[in-house]
KOLGULO-935797 format. One record per atom (N, C-alpha, C): residue in three letters; residue number from 1; x, y, z; atom name. Coordinates in steps of 0.02 Angstrom, whole numbers. Each point is the difference from the previous one (the first is absolute). Example, Ala and Ser with C-alpha at 12.3 -4.5 7.8 and 13.67 -1.06 7.14 Angstrom:
loba residuo:ALA&num:1&u:660&v:-284&w:390&atomo:N
loba residuo:ALA&num:1&u:-45&v:59&w:0&atomo:CA
loba residuo:ALA&num:1&u:45&v:60&w:0&atomo:C
loba residuo:SER&num:2&u:-18&v:53&w:-36&atomo:N
loba residuo:SER&num:2&u:42&v:59&w:3&atomo:CA
loba residuo:SER&num:2&u:-39&v:55&w:37&atomo:C
END
This chain:
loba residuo:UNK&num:1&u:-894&v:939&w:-720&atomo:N
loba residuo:UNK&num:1&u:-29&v:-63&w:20&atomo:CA
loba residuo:UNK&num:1&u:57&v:-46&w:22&atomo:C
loba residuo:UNK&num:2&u:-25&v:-31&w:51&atomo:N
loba residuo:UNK&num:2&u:56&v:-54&w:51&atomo:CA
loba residuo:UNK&num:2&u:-32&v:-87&w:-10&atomo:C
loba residuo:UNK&num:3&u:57&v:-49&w:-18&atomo:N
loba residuo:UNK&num:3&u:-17&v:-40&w:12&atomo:CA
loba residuo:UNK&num:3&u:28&v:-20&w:78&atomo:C
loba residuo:UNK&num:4&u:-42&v:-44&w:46&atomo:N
loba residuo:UNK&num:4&u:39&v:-7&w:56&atomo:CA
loba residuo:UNK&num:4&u:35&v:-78&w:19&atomo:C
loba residuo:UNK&num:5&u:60&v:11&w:-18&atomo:N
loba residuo:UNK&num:5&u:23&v:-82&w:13&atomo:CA
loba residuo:UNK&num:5&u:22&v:3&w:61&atomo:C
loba residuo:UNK&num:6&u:-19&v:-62&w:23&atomo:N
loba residuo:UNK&num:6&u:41&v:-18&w:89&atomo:CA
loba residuo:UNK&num:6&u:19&v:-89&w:-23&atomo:C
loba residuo:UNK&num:7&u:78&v:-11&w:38&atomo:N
loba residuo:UNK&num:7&u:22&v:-60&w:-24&atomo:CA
loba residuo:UNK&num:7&u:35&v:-5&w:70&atomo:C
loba residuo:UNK&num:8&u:-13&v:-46&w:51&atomo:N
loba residuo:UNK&num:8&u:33&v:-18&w:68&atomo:CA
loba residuo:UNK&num:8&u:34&v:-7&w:9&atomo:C
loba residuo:UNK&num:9&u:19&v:-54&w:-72&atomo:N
loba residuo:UNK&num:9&u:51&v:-53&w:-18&atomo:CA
loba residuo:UNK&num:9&u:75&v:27&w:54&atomo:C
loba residuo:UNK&num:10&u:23&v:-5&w:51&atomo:N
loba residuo:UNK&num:10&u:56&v:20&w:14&atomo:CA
loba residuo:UNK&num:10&u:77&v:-22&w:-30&atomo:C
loba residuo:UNK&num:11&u:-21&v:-51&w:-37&atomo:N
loba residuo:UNK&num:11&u:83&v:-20&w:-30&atomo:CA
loba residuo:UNK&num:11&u:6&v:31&w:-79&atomo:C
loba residuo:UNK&num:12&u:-73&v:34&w:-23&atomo:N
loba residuo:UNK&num:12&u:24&v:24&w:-51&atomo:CA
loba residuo:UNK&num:12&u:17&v:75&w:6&atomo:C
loba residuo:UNK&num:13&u:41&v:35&w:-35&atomo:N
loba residuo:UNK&num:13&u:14&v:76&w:20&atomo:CA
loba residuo:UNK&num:13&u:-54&v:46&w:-26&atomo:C
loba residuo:UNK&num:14&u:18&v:37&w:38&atomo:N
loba residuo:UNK&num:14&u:-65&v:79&w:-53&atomo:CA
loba residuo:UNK&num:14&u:9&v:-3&w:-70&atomo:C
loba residuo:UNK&num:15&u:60&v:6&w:-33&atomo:N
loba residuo:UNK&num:15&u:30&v:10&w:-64&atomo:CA
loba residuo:UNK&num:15&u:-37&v:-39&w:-21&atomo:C
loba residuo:UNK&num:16&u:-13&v:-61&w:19&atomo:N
loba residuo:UNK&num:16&u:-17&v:-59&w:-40&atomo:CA
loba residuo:UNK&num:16&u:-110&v:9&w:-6&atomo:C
loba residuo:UNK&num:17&u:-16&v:27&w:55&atomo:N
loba residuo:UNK&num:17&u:-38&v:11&w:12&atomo:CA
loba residuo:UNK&num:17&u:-41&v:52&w:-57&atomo:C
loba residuo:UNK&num:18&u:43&v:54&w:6&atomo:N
loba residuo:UNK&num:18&u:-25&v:73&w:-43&atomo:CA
loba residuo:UNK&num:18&u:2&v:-9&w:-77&atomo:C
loba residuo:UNK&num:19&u:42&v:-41&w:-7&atomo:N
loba residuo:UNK&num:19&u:0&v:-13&w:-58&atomo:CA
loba residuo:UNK&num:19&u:-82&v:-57&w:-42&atomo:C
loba residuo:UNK&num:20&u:-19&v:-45&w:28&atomo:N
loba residuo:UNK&num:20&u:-46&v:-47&w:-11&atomo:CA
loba residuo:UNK&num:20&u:-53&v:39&w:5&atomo:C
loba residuo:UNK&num:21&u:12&v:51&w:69&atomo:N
loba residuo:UNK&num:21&u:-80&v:40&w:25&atomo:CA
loba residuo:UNK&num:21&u:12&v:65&w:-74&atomo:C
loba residuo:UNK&num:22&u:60&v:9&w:-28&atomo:N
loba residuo:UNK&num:22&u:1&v:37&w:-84&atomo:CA
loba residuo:UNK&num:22&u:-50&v:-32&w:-42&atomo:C
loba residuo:UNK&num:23&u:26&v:-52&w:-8&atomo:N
loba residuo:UNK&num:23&u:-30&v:-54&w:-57&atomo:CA
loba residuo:UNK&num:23&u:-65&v:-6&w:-11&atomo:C
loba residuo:UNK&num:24&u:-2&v:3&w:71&atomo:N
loba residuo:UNK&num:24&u:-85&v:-5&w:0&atomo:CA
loba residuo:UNK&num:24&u:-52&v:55&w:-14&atomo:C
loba residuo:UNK&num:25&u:71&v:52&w:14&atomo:N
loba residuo:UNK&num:25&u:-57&v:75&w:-21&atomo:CA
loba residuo:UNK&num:25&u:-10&v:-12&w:-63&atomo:C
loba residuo:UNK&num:26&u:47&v:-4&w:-42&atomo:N
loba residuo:UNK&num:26&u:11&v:-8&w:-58&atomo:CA
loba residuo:UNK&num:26&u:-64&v:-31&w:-53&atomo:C
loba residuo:UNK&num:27&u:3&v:-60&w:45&atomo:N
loba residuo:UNK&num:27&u:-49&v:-54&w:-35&atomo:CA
loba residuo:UNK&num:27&u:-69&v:11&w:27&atomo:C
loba residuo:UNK&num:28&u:-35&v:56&w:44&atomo:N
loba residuo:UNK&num:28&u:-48&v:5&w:13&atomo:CA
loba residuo:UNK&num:28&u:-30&v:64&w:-44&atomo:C
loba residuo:UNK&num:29&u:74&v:59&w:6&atomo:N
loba residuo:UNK&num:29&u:-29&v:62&w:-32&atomo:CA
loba residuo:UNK&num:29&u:37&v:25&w:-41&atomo:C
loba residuo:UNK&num:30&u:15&v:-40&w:-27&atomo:N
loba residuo:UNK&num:30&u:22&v:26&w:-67&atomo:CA
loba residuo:UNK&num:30&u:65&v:32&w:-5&atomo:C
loba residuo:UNK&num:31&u:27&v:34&w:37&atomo:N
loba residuo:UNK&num:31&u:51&v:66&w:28&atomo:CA
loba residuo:UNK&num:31&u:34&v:9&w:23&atomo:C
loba residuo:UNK&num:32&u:83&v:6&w:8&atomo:N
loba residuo:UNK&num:32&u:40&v:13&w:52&atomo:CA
loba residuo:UNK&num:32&u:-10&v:26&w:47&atomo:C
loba residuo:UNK&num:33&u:12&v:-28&w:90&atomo:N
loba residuo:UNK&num:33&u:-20&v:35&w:29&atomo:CA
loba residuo:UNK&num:33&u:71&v:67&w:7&atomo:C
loba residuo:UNK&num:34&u:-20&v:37&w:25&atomo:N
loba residuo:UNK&num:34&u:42&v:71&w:9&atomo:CA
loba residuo:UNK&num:34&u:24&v:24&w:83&atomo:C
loba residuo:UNK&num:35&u:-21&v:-56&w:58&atomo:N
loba residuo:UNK&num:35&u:25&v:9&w:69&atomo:CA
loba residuo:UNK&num:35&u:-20&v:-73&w:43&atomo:C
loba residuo:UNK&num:36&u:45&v:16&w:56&atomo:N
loba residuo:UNK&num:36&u:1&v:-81&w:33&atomo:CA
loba residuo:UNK&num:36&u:-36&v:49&w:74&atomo:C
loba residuo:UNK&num:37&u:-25&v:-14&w:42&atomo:N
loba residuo:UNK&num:37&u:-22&v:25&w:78&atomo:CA
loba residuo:UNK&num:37&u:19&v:-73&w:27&atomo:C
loba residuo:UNK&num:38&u:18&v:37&w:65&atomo:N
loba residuo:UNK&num:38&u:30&v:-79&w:52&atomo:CA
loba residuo:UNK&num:38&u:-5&v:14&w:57&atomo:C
loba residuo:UNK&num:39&u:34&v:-53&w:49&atomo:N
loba residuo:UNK&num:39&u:7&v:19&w:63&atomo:CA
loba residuo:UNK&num:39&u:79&v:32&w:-4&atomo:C
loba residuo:UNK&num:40&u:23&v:39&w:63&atomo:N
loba residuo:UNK&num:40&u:73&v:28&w:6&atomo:CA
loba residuo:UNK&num:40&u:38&v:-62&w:-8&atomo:C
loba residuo:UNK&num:41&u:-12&v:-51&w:18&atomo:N
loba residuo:UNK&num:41&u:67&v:-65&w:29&atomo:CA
loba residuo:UNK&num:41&u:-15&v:-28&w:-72&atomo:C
loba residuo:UNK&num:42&u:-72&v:-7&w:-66&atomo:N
loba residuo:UNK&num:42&u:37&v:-30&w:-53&atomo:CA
loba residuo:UNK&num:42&u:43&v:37&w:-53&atomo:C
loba residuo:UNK&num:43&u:-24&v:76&w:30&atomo:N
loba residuo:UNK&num:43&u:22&v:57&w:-51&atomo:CA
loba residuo:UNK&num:43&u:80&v:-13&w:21&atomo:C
loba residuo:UNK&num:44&u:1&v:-10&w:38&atomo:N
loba residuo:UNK&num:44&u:97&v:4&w:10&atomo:CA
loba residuo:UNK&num:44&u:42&v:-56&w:-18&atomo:C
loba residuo:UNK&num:45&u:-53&v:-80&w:1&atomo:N
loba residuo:UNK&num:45&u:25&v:-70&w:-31&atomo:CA
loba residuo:UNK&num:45&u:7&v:39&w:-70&atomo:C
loba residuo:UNK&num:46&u:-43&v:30&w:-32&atomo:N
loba residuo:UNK&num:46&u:-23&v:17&w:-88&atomo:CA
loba residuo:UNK&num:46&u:41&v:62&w:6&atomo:C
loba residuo:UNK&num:47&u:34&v:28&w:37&atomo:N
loba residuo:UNK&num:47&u:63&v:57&w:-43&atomo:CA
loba residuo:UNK&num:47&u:65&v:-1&w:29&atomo:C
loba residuo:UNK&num:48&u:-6&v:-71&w:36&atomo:N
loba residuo:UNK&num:48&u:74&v:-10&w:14&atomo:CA
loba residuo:UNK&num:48&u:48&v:-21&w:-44&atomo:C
loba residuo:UNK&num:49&u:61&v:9&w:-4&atomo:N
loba residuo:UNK&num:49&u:44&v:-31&w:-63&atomo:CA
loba residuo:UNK&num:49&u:12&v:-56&w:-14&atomo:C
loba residuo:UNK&num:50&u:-22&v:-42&w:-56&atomo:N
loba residuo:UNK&num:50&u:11&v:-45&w:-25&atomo:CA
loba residuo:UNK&num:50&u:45&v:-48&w:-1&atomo:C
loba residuo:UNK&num:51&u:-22&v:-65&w:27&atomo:N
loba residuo:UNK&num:51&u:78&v:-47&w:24&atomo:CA
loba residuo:UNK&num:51&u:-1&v:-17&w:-77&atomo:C
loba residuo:UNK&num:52&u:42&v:-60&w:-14&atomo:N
loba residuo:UNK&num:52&u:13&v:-40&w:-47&atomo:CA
loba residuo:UNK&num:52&u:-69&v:-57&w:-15&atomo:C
loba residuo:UNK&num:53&u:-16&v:-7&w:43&atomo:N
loba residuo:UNK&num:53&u:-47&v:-59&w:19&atomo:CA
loba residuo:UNK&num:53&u:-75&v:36&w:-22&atomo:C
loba residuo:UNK&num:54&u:-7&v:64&w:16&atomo:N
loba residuo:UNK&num:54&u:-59&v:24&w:-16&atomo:CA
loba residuo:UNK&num:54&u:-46&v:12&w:-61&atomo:C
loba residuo:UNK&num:55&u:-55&v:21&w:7&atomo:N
loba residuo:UNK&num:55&u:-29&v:25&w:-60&atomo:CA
loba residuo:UNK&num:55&u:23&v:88&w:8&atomo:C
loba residuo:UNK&num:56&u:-18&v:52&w:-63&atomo:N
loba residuo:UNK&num:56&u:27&v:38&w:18&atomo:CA
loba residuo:UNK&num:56&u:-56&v:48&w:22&atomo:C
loba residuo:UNK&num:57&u:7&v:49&w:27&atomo:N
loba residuo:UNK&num:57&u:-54&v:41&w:15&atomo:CA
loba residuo:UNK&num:57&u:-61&v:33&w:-38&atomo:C
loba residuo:UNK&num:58&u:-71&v:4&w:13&atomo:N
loba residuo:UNK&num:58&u:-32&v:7&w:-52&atomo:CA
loba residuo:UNK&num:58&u:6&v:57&w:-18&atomo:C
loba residuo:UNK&num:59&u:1&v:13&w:-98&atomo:N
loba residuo:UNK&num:59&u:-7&v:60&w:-28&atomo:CA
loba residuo:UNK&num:59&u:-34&v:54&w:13&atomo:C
loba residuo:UNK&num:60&u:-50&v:-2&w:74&atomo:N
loba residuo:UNK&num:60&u:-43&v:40&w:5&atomo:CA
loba residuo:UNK&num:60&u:6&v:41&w:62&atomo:C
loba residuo:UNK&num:61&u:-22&v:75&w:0&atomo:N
loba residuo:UNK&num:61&u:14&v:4&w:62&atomo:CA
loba residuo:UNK&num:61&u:-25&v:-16&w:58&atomo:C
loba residuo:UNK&num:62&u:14&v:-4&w:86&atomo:N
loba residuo:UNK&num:62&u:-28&v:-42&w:27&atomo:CA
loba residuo:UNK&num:62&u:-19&v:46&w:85&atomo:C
loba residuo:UNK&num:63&u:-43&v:0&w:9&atomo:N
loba residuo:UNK&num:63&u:-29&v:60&w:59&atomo:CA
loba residuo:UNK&num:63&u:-48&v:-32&w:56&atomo:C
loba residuo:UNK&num:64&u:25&v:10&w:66&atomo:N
loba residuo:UNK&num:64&u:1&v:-43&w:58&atomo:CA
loba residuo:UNK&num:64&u:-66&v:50&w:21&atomo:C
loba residuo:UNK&num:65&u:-48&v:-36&w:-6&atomo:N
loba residuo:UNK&num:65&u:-50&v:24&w:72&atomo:CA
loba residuo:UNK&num:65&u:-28&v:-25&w:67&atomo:C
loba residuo:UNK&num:66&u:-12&v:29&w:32&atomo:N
loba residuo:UNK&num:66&u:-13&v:-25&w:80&atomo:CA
loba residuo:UNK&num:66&u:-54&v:-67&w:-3&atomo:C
loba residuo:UNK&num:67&u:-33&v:21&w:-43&atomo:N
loba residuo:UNK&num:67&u:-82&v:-38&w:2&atomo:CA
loba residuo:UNK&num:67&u:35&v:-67&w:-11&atomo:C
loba residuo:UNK&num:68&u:22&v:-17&w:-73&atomo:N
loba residuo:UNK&num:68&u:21&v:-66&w:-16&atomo:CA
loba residuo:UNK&num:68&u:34&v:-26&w:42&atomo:C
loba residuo:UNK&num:69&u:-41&v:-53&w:24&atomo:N
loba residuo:UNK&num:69&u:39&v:-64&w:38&atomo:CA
loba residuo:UNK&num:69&u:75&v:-44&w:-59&atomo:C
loba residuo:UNK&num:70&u:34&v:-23&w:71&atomo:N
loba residuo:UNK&num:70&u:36&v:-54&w:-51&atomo:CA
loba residuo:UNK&num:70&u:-12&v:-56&w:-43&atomo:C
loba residuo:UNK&num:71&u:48&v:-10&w:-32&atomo:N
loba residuo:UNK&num:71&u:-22&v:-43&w:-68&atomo:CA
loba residuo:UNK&num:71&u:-55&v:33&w:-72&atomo:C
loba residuo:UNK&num:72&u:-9&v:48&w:28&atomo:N
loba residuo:UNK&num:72&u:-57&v:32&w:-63&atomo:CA
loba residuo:UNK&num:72&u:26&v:42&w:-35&atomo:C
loba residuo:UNK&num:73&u:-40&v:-7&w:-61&atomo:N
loba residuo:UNK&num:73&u:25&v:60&w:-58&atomo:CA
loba residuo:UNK&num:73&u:-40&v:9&w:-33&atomo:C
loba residuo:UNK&num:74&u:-12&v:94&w:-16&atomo:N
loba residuo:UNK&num:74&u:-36&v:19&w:-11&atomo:CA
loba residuo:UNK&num:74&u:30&v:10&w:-73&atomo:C
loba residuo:UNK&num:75&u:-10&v:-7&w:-48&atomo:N
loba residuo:UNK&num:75&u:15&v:9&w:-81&atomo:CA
loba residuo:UNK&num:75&u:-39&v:32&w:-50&atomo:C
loba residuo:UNK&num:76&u:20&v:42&w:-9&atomo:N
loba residuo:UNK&num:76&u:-45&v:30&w:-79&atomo:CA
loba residuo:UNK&num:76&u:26&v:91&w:7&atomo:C
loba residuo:UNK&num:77&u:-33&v:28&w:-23&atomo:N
loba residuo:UNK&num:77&u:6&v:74&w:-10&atomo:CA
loba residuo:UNK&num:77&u:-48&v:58&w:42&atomo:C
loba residuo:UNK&num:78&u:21&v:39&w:9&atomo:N
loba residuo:UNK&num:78&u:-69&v:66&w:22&atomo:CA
loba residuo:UNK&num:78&u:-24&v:17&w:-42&atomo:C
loba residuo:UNK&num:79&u:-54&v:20&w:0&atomo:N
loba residuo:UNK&num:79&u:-42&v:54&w:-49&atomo:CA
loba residuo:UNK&num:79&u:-8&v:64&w:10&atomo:C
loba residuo:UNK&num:80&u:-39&v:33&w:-8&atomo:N
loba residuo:UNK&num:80&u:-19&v:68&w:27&atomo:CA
loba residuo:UNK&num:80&u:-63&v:-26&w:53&atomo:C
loba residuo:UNK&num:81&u:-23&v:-4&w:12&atomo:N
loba residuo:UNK&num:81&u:-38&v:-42&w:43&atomo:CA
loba residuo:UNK&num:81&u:34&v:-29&w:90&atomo:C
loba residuo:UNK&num:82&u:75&v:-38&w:-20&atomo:N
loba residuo:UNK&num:82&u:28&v:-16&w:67&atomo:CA
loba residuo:UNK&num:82&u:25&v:56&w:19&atomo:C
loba residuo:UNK&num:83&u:-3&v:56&w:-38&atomo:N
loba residuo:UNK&num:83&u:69&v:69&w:26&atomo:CA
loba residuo:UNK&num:83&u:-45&v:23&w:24&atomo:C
loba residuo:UNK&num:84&u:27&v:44&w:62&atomo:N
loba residuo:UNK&num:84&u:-37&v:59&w:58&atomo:CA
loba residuo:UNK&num:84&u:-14&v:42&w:-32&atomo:C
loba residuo:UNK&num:85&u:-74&v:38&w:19&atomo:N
loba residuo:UNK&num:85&u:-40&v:49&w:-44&atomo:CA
loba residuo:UNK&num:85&u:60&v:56&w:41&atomo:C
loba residuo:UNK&num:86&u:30&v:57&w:-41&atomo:N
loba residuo:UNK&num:86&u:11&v:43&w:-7&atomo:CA
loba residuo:UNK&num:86&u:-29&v:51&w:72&atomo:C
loba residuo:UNK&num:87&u:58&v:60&w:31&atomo:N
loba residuo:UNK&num:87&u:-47&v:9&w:28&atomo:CA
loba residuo:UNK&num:87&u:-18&v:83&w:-8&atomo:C
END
């Protein structure tokens, strides 16, 4: 299950972003989420190396798909359910 956060905000960073759109998983379901989905251009703001100035990258891992537009994030975990039936 995915929560879907989208934040426009352009002066705030992804980092800052993924982290709040965390919080919120948090406080809705109970649970750590276990993966981040993005667009390619925030997946690369979110695993680029860390200035001084930054937050640091989220603990989670983080996987770029075509579909997601920018600014969005897709947060939470797969189930057996999101995985491809076997073939």
């Amino acid at each position: 299950m995915f929560l879907g956060w989208y934040d426009p905000d352009r002066k705030k960073p992804a980092r800052q972003k993924v982290l709040e759109g965390i919080e919120r998983y948090v406080e809705k379901f109970g649970a750590e989420p276990e993966l981040v989905l993005t667009s390619e251009l925030d997946a690369a703001e979110l695993l680029s190396p860390a200035k001084k100035t930054q937050l640091p990258a989220p603990a989670l891992p983080v996987r770029t798909v075509a579909y997601i537009p920018r600014w969005t994030f897709y947060i939470g975990s797969e189930d057996a359910r999101d995985q491809p039936a076997a073939a």
